[in-house]
Structures are given as structure tokens and as C-alpha cells.
C-alpha positions as CSV (number, residue, x, y, z in Angstrom):
1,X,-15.6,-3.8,-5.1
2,X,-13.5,-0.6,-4.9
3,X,-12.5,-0.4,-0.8
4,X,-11.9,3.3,0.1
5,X,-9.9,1.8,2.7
6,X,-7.1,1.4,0.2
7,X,-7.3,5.1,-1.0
8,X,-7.6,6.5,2.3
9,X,-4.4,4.3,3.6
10,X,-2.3,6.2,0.6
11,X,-3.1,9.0,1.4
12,X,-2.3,8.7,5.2
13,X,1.0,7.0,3.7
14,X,1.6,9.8,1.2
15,X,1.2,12.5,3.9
16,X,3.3,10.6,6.8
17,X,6.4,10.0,4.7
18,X,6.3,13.8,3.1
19,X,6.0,14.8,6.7
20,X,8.5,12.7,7.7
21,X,11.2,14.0,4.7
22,X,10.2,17.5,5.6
23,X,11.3,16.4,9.4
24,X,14.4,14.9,8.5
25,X,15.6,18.0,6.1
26,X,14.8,21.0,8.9
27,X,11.5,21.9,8.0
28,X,10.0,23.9,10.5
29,X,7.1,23.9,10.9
30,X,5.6,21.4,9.1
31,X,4.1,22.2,6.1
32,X,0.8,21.0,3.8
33,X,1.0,22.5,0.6
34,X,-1.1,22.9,-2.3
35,X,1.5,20.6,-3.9
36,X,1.2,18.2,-1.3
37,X,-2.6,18.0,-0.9
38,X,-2.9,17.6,-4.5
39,X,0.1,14.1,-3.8
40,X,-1.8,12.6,-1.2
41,X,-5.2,12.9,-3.7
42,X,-3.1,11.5,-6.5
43,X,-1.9,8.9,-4.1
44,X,-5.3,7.9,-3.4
45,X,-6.7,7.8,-7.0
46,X,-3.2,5.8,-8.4
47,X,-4.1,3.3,-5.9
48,X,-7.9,2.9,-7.6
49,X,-6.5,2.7,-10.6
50,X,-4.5,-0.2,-10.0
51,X,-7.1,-1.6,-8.2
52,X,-9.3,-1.3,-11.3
53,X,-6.3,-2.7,-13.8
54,X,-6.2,-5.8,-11.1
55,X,-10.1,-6.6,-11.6
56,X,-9.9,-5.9,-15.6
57,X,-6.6,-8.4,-15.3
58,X,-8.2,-10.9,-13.0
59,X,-11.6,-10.5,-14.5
60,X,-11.5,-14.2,-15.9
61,X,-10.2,-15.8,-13.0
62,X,-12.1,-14.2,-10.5
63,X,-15.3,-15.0,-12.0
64,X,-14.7,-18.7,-12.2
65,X,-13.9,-19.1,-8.7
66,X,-17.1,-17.1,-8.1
67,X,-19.3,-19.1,-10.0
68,X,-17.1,-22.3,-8.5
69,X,-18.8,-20.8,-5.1
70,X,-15.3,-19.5,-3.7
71,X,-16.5,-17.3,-0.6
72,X,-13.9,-14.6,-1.3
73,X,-15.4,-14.2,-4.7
74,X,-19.0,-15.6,-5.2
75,X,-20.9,-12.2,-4.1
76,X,-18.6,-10.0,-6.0
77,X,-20.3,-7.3,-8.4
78,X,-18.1,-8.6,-11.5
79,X,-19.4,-12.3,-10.9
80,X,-22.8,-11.6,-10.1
81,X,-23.6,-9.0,-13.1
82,X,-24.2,-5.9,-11.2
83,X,-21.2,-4.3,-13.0
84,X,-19.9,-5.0,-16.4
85,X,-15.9,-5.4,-17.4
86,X,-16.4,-2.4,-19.6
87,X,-17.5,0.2,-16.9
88,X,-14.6,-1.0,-15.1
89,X,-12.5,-0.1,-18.3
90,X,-14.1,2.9,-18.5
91,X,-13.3,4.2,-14.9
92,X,-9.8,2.7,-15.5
93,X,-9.7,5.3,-18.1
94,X,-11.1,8.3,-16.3
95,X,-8.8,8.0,-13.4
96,X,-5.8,7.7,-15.3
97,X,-6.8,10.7,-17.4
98,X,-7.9,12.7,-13.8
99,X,-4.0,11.3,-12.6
100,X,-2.1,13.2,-15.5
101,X,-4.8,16.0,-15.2
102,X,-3.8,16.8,-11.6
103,X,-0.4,16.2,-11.8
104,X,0.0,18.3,-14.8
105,X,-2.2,20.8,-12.5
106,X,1.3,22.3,-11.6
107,X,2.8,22.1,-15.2
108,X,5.3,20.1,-17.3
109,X,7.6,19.3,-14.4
110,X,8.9,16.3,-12.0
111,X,5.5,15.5,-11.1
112,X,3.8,15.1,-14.1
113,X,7.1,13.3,-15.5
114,X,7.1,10.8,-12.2
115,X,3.3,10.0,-12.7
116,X,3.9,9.6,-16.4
117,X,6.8,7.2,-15.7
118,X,4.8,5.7,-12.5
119,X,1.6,4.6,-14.6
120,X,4.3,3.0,-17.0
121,X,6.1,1.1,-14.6
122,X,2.1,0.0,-12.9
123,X,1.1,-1.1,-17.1
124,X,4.3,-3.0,-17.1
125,X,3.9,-4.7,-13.6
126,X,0.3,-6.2,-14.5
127,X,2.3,-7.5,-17.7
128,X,4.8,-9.3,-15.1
129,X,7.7,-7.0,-17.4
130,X,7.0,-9.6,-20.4
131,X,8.5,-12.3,-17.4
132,X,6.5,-15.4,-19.9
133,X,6.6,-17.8,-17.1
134,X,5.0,-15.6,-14.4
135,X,2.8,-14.3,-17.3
136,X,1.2,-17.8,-18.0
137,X,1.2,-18.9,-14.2
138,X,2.1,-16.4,-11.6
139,X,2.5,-17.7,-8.5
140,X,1.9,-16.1,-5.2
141,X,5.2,-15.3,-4.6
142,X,5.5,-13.6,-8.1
143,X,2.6,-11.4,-6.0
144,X,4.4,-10.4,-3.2
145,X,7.7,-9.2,-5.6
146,X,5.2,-7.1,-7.8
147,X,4.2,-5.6,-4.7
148,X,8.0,-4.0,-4.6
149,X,6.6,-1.4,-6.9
150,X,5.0,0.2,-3.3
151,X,8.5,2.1,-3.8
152,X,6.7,4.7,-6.3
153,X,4.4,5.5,-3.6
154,X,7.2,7.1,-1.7
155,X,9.3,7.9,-4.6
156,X,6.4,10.0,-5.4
157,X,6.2,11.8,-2.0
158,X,10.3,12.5,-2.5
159,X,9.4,14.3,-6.0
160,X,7.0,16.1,-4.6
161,X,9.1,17.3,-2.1
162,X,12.0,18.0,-4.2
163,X,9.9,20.2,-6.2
164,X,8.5,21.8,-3.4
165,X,12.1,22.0,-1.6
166,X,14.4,22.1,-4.5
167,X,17.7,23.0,-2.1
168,X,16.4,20.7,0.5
169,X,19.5,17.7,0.6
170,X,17.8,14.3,1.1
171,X,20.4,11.7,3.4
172,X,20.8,8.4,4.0
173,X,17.7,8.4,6.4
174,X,15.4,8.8,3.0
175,X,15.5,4.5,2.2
176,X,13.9,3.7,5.3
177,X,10.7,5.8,4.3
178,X,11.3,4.4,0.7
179,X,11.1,1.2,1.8
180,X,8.1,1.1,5.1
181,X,5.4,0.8,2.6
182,X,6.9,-1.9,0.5
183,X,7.1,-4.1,3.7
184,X,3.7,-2.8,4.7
185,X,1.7,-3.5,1.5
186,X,3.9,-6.5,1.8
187,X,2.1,-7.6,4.9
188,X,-1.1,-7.3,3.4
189,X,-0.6,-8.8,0.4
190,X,-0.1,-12.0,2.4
191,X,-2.4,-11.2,4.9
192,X,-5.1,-11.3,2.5
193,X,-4.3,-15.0,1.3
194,X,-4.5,-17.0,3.9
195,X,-6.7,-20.4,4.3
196,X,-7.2,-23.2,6.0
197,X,-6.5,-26.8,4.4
198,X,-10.1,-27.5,4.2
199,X,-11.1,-24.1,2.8
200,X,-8.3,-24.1,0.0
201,X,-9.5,-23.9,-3.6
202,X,-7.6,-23.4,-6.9
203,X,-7.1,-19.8,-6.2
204,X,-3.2,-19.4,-5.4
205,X,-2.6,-18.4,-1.7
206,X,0.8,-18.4,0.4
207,X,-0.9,-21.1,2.8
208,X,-1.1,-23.6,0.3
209,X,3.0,-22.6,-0.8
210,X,4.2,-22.3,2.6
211,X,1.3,-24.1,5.0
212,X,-1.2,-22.1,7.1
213,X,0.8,-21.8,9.9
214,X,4.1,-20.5,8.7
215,X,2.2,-18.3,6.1
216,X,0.3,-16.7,9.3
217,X,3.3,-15.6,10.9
218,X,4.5,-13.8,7.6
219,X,2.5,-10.6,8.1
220,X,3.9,-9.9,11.4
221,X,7.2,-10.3,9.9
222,X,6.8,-8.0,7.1
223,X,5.1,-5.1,9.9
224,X,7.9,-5.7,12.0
225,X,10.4,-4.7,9.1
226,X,8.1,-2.0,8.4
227,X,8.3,-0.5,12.5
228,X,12.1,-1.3,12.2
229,X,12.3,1.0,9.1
230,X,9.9,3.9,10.7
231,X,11.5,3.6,14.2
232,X,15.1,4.8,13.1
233,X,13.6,7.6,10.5
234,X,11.7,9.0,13.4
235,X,14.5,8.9,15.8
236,X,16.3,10.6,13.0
237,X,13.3,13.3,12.2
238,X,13.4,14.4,15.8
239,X,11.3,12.3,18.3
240,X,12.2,10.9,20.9
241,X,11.1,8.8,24.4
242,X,7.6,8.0,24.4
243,X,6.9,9.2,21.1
244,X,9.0,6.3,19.4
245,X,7.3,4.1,22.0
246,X,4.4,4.8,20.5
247,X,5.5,3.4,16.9
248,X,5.1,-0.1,18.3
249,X,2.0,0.0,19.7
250,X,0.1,-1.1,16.3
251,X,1.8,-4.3,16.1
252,X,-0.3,-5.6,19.2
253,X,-3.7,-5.8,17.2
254,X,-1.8,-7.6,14.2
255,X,0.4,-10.1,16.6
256,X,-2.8,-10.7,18.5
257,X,-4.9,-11.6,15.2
258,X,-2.1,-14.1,14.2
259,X,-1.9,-15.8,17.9
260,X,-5.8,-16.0,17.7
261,X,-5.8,-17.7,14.0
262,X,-2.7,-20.5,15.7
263,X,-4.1,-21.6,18.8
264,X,-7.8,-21.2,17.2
265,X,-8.1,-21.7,13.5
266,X,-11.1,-20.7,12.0
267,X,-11.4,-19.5,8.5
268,X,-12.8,-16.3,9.9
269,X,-9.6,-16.0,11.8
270,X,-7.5,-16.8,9.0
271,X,-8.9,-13.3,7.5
272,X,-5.9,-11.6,8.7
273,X,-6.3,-8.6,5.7
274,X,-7.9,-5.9,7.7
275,X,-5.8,-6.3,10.8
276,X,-3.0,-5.9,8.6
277,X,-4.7,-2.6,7.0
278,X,-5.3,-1.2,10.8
279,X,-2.0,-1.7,11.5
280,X,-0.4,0.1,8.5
281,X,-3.1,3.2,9.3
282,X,-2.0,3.0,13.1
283,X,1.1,2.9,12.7
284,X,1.1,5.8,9.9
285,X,-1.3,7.7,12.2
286,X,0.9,7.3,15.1
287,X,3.7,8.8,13.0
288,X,2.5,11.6,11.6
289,X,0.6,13.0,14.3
290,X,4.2,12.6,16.5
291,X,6.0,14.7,14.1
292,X,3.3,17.5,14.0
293,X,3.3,17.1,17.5
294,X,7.2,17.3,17.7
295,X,7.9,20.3,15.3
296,X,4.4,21.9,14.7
297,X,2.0,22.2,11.4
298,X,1.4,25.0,9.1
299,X,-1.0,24.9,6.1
300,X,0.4,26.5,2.8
């Protein structure tokens, strides 16, 4: 119900893009601070909390198309009873208390006052910004532009920074890292909603808006907007030759899942959501192990 792959991927996010700020300002070595441990947590636990908002939200929906036996949806613990909407309230509640609590960990400063505003901008998004149209029916596409709030995940890791680095001048090199993850959740948001004709139901996908076979080729497009945001930044932060080489090496898994789902659809191919979550780890892996590579690692 509650993938620790999603955590664990905002994390890895959280970490590479404050490495990769650190990079571009001079740091040296690189550094993991107190501060910055306690991000890439906060990261993790903002990114269970919307999770949680989504099932509370969706609650409704998602258990009629279980009960209607949608696959995606018929063995999930909301439809089948194992967990009631009100424990998922109730955890809602405890992580966004356990957010302000370690944010506020370090005072009344920039980071509490950019979760604070965060966690408002996150309440607002699931209330499509009091949009009525997308409020009644949202489309898919409506998805995919809420999923341009991905910039607070790195707007975060630029306040923590700045609090960390007060002097340290951010440049022009900064919107590339602001924008990778909006591309790369991006990807996976469409990744994630793909079918074949004859496995469509009424649950909104971007198959049934754009056809199976455009939609498939969307996710490669968004990670290759993603690699052509990181590539630059990197060159920027320092590496160099094989290490930026190395940047496009996670696309092969994702561009190979979406030739196997158009010369061979299945709807097991047409699962494309965890090749597009390897890819955004691989590719953030790749990174941040090149800069520590590049200009060393100090804890503290």
C-alpha cells in the first residue's frame, strides 16, 4: 500500500541534488550534514504523506474499481478491509506532525518555514487550487501538471543548503536540478498509466487520452529531459569524460521496456512504472556517486 520505494527514491533525489548544489558552489569536499541527513529523512516522510493524502483523496474511487475487479486495485488493503480509511487518517496525521517536528529540530528558520509553506502548497494541490472543473473531473493530464509540484522537492534541498551555506551564491546552473525531478516523477506518473485497449476500464489513463502507443513513448521523453537537465549541471559541478557518459546509461533499461511493450504488447509489458522508478534511482545513483567520486565526501 505504502511502497518504500517512493521514500527511498527522495531520499536518493534529496541527497544527489544537495550534492550536486554543494558541487556547483565550490564545496570541497563534499559534505553530509546533520542538516542534510535530517532533508533527505524529511524528503522521504513528505513523500508518505502525500502518498497517504492520495489514498484518503482517492479512497472512493479506488475502491469501486476494486470491487469492479480492476487488477491494479482489486487486492489492495483499502478495498479488501485489511486497513480502514481512518488509520490512514491517522498516519496522515502523525507524519505531518513528525515533518514539522523535524524540521523545527533546527529551530524557527528557513526550514521549518519551507516545510510549513510546502505541506500548504501539497493540501492545496490535492484540492486542484479550488480549479472546479479539475475538481469535479480531473483528467489525466490535470495529473501530470500537479506533478510540477516535484519543484519543492529540490526547492527544499536549495533551503537546506542555503541555511547550511548562507554566503554560498547559487547561478544559473541551479534550474536544471530544480527541474530533473519534475521531468522524472513526470515519467512515472505516466509510466504508471498505461493499458492496453482491451484492459482499459473507467479509471483515467494517458493511453486511453493519447492511445497506447504514443502514451508508451511519453516516459522516455520525459527521462530524456530529465538526463538533458542532469548532464549540463554535472558538466557544470565538475565531471567530466566518462563520468558524464555514465549519466546515460539508465535510459537503456527504460528505452528497452518501451521497445518491448511496441513490438510485444502485453499488459504485463505495459507496466512500465518500475522501469521508470529504476531509472530515476540509476540515474540519481550514478550522479551522486560521480560527484563524491569527483571532489571527495566528508561527514559533518
Amino acid at each position: 500500500m505504502f511502497p518504500c520505494t517512493h521514500g527511498a527514491l527522495g531520499a536518493l533525489g534529496f541527497l544527489t541534488s544537495y550534492f550536486a548544489l554543494q558541487a556547483l558552489a565550490g564545496v570541497r569536499p563534499l559534505r553530509l550534514d546533520s542538516r542534510g541527513a535530517v532533508g533527505a529523512v524529511t524528503i522521504a516522510l513528505w513523500l508518505l504523506f502525500v502518498r497517504l493524502l492520495d489514498d484518503v483523496h482517492d479512497a472512493p474511487q479506488d475502491i469501486r474499481l476494486g470491487k469492479a475487479g480492476d487488477p491494479r486495485y482489486r487486492n489492495r488493503p483499502l478495498v479488501t478491509g485489511e486497513v480502514e480509511l481512518g488509520e490512514v487518517r491517522g498516519l496522515a496525521v502523525g507524519i505531518g506532525l513528525l515533518l514539522v517536528a523535524l524540521a523545527g529540530s533546527f529551530g524557527p528558520g528557513p526550514m521549518l518555514v519551507a516545510l510549513l509553506g510546502g505541506l500548504a502548497v501539497t493540501w492545496l494541490g490535492f484540492r486542484w487550487f479550488f480549479v472546479r472543473s479539475w475538481a469535479r473531473h480531473p483528467p489525466p493530464a490535470a495529473y501530470l501538471a500537479r506533478k510540477s509540484l516535484a519543484v519543492l522537492l529540490g526547492g527544499y534541498a536549495v533551503v537546506v543548503f542555503l541555511e547550511r551555506w548562507p554566503a554560498a551564491a547559487l547561478t544559473l546552473w541551479t534550474i536544471p536540478v530544480l527541474l530533473a525531478p519534475i521531468f522524472a516523477i513526470g515519467a512515472w506518473e505516466i509510466a504508471r498509466k498505461i493499458r492496453l485497449p482491451a484492459d482499459e476500464t473507467e479509471y483515467g489513463t494517458y493511453s486511453k487520452q493519447f492511445g497506447w502507443r504514443r502514451a508508451a513513448l511519453l516516459p522516455l521523453g520525459f527521462a530524456l529531459l530529465t538526463v538533458g537537465c542532469l548532464v549540463p549541471a554535472g558538466m557544470a559541478a565538475g565531471l567530466e569524460g566518462l563520468a558524464v557518459l555514465r549519466l546515460l546509461l539508465p535510459l537503456g533499461p527504460l528505452g528497452f521496456a518501451v521497445g518491448r511493450l511496441l513490438l510485444h504488447p502485453t499488459a504485463a509489458h505495459a507496466d512500465l512504472r518500475r522501469w521508470a522508478e529504476a531509472f530515476a534511482g540509476a540515474l540519481n545513483g550514478v550522479l551522486l556517486l560521480s560527484l563524491v567520486s569527483r571532489h571527495g565526501f566528508q561527514l559533518g
